[in-house]
C-alpha positions as a Markdown table, in Angstrom:
| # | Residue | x | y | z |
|---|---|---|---|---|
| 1 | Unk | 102.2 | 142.8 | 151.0 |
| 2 | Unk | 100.4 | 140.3 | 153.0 |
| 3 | Unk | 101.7 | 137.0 | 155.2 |
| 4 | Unk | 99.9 | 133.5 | 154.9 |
| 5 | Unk | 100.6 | 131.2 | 157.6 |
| 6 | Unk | 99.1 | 127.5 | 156.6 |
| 7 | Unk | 99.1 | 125.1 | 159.4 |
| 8 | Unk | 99.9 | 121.7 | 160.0 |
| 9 | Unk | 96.4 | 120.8 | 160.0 |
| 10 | Unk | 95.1 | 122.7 | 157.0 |
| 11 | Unk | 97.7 | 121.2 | 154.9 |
| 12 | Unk | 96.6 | 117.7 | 156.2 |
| 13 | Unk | 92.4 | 118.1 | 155.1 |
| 14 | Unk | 92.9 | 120.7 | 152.0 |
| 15 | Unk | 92.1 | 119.5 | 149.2 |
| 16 | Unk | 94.4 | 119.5 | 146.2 |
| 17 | Unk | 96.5 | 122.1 | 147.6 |
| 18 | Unk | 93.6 | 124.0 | 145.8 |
| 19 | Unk | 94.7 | 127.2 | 148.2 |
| 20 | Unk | 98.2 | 127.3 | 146.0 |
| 21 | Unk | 96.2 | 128.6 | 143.1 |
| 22 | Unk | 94.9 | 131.5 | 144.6 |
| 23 | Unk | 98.2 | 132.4 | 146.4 |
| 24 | Unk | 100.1 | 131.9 | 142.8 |
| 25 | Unk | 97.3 | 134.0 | 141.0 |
| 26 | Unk | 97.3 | 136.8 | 143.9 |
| 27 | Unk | 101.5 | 136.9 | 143.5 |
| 28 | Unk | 101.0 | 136.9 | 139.4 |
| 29 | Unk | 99.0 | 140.0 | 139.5 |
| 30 | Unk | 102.2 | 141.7 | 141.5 |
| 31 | Unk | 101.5 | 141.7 | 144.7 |
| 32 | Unk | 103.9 | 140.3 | 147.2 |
| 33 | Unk | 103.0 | 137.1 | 149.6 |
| 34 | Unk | 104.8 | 135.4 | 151.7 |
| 35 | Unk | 103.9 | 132.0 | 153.2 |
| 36 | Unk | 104.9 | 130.8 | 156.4 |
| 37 | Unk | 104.2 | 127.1 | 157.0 |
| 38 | Unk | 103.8 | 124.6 | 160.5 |
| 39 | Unk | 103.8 | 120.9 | 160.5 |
| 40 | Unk | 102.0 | 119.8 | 163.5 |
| 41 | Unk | 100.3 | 116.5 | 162.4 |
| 42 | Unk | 103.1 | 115.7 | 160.2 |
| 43 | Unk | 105.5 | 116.3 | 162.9 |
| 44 | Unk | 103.4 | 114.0 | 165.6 |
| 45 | Unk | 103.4 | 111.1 | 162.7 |
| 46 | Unk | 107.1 | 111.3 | 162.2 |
| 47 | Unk | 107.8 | 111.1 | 166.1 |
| 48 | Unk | 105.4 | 108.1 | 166.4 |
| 49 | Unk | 106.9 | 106.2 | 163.7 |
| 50 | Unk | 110.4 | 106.8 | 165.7 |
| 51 | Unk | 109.2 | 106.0 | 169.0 |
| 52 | Unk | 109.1 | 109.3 | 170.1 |
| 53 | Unk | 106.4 | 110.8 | 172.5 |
| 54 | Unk | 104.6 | 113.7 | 172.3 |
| 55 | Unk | 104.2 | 116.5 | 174.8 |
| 56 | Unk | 102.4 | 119.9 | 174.8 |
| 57 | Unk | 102.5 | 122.5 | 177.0 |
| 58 | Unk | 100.2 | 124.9 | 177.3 |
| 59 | Unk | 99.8 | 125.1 | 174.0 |
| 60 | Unk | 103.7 | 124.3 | 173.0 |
| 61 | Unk | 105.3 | 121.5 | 172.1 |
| 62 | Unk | 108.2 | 120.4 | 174.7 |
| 63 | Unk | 111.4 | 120.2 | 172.5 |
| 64 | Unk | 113.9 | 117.9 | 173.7 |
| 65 | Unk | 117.1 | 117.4 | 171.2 |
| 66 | Unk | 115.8 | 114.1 | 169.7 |
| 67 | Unk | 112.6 | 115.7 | 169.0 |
| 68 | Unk | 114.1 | 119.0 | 167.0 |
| 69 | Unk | 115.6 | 116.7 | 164.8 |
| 70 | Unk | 112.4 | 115.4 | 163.7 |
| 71 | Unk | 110.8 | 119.3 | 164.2 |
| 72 | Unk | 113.5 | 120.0 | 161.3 |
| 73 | Unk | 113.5 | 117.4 | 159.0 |
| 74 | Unk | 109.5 | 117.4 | 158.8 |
| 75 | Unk | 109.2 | 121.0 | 158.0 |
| 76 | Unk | 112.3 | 121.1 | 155.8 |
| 77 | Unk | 110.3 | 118.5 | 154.1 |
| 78 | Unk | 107.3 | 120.3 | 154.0 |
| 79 | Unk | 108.8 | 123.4 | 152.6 |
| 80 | Unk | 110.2 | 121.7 | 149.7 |
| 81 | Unk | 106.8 | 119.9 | 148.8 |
| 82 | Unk | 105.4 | 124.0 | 148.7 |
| 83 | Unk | 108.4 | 125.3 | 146.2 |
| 84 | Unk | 107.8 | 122.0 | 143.8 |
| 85 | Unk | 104.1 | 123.0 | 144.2 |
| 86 | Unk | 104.4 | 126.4 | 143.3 |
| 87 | Unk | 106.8 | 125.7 | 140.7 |
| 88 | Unk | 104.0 | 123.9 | 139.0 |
| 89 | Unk | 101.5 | 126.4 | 138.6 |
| 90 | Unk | 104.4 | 129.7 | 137.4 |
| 91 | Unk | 105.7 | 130.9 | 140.5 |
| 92 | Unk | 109.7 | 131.1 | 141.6 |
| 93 | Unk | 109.3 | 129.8 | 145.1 |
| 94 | Unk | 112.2 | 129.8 | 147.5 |
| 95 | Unk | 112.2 | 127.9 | 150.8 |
| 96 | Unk | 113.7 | 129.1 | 154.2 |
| 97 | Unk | 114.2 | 128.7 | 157.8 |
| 98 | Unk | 114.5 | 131.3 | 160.6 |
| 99 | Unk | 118.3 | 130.8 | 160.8 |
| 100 | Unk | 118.9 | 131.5 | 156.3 |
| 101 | Unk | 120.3 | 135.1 | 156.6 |
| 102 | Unk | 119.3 | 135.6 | 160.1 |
| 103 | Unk | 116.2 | 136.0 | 159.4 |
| 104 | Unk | 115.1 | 135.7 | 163.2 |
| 105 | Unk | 117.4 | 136.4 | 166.5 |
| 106 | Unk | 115.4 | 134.2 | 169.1 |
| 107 | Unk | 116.1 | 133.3 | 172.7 |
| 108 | Unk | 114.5 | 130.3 | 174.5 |
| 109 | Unk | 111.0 | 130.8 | 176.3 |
| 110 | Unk | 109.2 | 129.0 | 178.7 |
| 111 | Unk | 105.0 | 128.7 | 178.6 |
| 112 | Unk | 103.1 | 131.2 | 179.4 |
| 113 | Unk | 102.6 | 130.4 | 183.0 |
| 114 | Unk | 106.6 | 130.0 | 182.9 |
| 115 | Unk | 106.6 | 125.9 | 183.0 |
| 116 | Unk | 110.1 | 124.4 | 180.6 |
| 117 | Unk | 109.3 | 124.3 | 177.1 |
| 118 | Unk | 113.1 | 122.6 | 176.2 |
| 119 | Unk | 114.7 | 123.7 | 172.9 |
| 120 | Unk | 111.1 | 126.4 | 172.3 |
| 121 | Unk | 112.2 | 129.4 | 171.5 |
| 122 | Unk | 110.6 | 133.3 | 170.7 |
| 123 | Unk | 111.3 | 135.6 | 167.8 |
| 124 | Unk | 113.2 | 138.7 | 169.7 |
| 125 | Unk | 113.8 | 140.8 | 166.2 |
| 126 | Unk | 113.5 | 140.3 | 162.3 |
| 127 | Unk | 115.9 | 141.4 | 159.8 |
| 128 | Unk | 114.1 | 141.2 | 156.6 |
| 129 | Unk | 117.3 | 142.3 | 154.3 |
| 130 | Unk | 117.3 | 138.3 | 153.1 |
| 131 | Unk | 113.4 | 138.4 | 152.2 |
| 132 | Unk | 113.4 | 142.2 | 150.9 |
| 133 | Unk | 116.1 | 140.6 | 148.3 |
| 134 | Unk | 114.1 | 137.8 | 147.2 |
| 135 | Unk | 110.6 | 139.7 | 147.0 |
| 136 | Unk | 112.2 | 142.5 | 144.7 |
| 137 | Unk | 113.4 | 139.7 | 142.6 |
| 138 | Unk | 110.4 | 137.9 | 142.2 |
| 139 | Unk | 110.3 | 135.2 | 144.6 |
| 140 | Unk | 107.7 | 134.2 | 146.9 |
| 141 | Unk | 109.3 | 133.3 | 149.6 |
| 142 | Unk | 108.5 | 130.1 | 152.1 |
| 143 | Unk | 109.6 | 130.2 | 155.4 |
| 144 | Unk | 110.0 | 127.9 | 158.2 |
| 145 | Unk | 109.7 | 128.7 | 161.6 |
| 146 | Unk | 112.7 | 126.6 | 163.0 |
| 147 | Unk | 115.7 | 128.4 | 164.0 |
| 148 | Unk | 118.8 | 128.9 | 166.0 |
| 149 | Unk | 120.7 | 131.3 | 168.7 |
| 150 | Unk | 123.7 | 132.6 | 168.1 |
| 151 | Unk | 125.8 | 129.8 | 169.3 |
| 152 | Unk | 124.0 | 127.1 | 167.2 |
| 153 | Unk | 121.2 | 125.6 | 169.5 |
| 154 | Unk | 118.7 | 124.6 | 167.0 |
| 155 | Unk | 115.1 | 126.4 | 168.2 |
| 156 | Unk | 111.6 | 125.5 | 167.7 |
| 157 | Unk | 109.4 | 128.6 | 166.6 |
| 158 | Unk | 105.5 | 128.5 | 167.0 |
| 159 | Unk | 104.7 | 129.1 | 163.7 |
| 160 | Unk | 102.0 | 131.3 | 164.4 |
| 161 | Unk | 104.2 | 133.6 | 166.3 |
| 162 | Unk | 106.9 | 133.1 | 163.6 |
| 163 | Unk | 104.4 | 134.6 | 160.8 |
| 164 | Unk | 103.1 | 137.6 | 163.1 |
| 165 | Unk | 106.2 | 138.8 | 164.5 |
| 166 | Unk | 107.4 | 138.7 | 160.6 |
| 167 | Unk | 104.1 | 140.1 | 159.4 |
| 168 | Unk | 104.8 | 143.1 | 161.8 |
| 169 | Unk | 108.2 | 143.6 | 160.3 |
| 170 | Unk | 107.2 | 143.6 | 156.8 |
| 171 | Unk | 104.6 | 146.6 | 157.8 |
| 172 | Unk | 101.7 | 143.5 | 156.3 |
| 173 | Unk | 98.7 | 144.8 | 154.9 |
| 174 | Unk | 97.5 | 141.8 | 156.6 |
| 175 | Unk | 98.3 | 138.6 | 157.9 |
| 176 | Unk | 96.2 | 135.6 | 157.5 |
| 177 | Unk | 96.3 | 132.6 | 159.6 |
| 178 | Unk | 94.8 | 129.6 | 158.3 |
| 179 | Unk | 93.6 | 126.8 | 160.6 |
| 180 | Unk | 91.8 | 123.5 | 161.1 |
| 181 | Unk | 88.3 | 126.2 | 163.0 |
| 182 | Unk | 86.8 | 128.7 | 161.3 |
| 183 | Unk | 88.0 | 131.6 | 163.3 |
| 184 | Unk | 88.9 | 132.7 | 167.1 |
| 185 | Unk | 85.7 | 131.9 | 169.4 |
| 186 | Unk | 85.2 | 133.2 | 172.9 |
| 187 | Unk | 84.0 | 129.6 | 173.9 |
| 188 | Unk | 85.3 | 126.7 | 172.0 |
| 189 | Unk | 84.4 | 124.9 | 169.9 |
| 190 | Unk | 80.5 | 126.5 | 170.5 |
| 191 | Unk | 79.6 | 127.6 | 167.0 |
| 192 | Unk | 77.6 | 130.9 | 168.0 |
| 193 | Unk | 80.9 | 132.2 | 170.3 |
| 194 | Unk | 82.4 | 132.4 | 166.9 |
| 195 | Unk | 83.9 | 136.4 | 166.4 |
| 196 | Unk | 83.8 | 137.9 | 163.1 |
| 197 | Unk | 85.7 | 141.1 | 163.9 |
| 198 | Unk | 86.9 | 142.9 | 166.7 |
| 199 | Unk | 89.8 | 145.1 | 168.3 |
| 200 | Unk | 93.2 | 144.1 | 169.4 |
| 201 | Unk | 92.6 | 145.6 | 172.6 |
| 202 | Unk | 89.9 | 143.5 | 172.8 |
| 203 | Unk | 91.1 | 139.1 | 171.7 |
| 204 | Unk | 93.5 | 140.3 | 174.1 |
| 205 | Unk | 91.1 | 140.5 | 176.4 |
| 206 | Unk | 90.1 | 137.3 | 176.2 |
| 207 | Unk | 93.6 | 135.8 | 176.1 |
| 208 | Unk | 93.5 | 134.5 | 179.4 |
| 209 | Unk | 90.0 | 132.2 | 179.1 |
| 210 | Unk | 90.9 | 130.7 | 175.4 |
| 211 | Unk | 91.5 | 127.4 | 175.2 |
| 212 | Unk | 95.3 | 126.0 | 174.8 |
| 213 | Unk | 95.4 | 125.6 | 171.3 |
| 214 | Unk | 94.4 | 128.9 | 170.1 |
| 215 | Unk | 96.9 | 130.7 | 172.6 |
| 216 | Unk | 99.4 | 130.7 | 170.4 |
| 217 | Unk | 97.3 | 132.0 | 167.4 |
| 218 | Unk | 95.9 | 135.2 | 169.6 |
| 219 | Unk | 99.1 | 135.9 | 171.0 |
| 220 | Unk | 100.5 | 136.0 | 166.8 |
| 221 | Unk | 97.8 | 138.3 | 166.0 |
| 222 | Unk | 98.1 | 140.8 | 168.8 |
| 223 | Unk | 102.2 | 140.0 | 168.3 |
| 224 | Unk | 101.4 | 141.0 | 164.9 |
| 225 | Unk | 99.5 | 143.7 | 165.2 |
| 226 | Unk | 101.7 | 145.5 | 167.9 |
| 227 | Unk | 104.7 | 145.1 | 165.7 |
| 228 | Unk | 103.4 | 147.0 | 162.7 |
| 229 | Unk | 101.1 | 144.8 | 160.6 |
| 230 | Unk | 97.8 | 146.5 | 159.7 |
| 231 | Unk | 95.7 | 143.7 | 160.4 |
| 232 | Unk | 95.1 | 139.8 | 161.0 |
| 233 | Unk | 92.2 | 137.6 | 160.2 |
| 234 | Unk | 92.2 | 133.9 | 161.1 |
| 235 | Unk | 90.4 | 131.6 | 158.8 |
| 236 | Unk | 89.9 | 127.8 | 158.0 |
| 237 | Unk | 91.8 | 126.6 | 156.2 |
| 238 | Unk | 90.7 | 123.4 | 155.0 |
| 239 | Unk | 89.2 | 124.7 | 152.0 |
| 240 | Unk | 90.1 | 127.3 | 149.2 |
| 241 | Unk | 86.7 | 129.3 | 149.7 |
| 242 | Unk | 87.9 | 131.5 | 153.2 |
| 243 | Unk | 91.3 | 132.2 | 152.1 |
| 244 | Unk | 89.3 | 133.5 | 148.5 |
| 245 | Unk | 87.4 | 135.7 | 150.6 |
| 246 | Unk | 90.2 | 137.0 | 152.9 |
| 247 | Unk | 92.3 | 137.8 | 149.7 |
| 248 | Unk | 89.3 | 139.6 | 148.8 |
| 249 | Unk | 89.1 | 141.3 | 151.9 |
| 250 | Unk | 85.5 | 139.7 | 152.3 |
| 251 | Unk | 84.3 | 139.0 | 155.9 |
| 252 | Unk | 85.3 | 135.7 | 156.7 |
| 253 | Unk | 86.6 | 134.0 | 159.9 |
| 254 | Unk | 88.0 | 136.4 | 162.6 |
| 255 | Unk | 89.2 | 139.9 | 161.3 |
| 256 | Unk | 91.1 | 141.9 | 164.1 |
| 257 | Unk | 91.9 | 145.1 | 163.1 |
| 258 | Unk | 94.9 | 147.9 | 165.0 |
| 259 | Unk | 92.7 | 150.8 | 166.0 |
């Protein structure tokens, strides 16, 4: 079993969606994947061409009502694009969102220096009955990160986090997190900072000094880790070639092992 989250980004500079073939040829040879998707660029076009500014966080994007609506329709969007893609090359894909099943119980958050984030929320627990169905059936599932409480208040989920805290309830072999860099670097973007592997004890380490972007992306791999899943590697993702390797278990990007 092993997670792939695909960001926003990624999906904006691959080419030909050329990483689908190797994620429908890894789940035809019977092992079980499951993708978990973001939006990011998509998302910031869809508020610009609705007049609707952008704000991050450290690291999060502040979620006011108006903007969640977008949040939803963008990834719901996405997610559909991903089953029809799949479709296309063999593979029964099945699209859904943190609230299908109750997938994830979440409760608002605020950043990590405990600034508002709006209607930003965190995973609190998983209950994987929904995807355990759907994987013994043959379906790769697709899920979105978006979600709800339990009286209805629609949530934005980091993606990243979304995948590791459902990488660590699956018990993932691994859980790869493919990005617009090549890995996690001590000191961004300085090529030669770049780490190839290391402990979990130790990216959290360096938590504190990373820059904004990648916060989220450490704190889903030690999240991740601590919850159960055997490892996490973070790759780019612009191209087919890392994610090759990674399904390979070939050293590529950041691999961060639980020992």
């Amino acid at each position: 079993m092993i997670v792939v989250k695909f960001g926003g980004n990624a999906l904006a500079q691959s080419s030909e969606n050329s990483w689908l073939d190797l994620v429908a040829a890894y789940q035809k040879s019977g092992k079980n994947v499951v993708i978990v998707h973001g939006g990011g660029p998509q998302i910031d076009e869809e508020l610009s061409l609705h007049g609707i500014s952008r704000h991050f966080v450290e690291g999060f994007r502040f979620t006011d009502a108006e903007t969640m609506n977008v949040v939803e329709m963008v990834l719901v969007s996405i997610a559909q694009g991903l089953v029809r893609d799949l479709r296309a090359r063999g593979v029964k894909a099945v699209s859904v969102s943190g609230s299908d099943g109750g997938l994830f119980e979440v409760s608002k958050r605020k950043s990590p220096s405990g600034l508002e984030l709006g209607q930003v929320g965190e995973v609190r627990s998983v209950d994987i009955k929904l995807l355990e169905a759907l994987l013994a059936e043959g379906f790769l599932p697709i899920v979105s990160s978006v979600s709800s409480t339990s009286d209805g208040l629609g949530i934005n989920v980091n993606a990243d986090l979304a995948a590791g805290a459902l990488a660590g309830a699956l018990s993932a072999e691994k859980v790869i997190f493919m990005t617009d860099v090549k890995g996690i670097y001590r000191k961004f973007p300085e090529e030669s900072s770049l780490i190839n592997v290391c402990s979990k004890e130790e990216i959290a380490q360096l938590l504190p000094n990373l820059s904004e972007g990648m916060i989220p992306k450490v704190e889903a791999v030690i999240q991740a880790l601590n919850l159960g899943a055997k490892g996490a590697q973070v790759i780019d993702g612009r191209t087919a070639e890392a994610l090759s390797r990674a399904l390979n278990d070939e050293p590529v990007g950041t691999l961060v092992h639980n020992d």
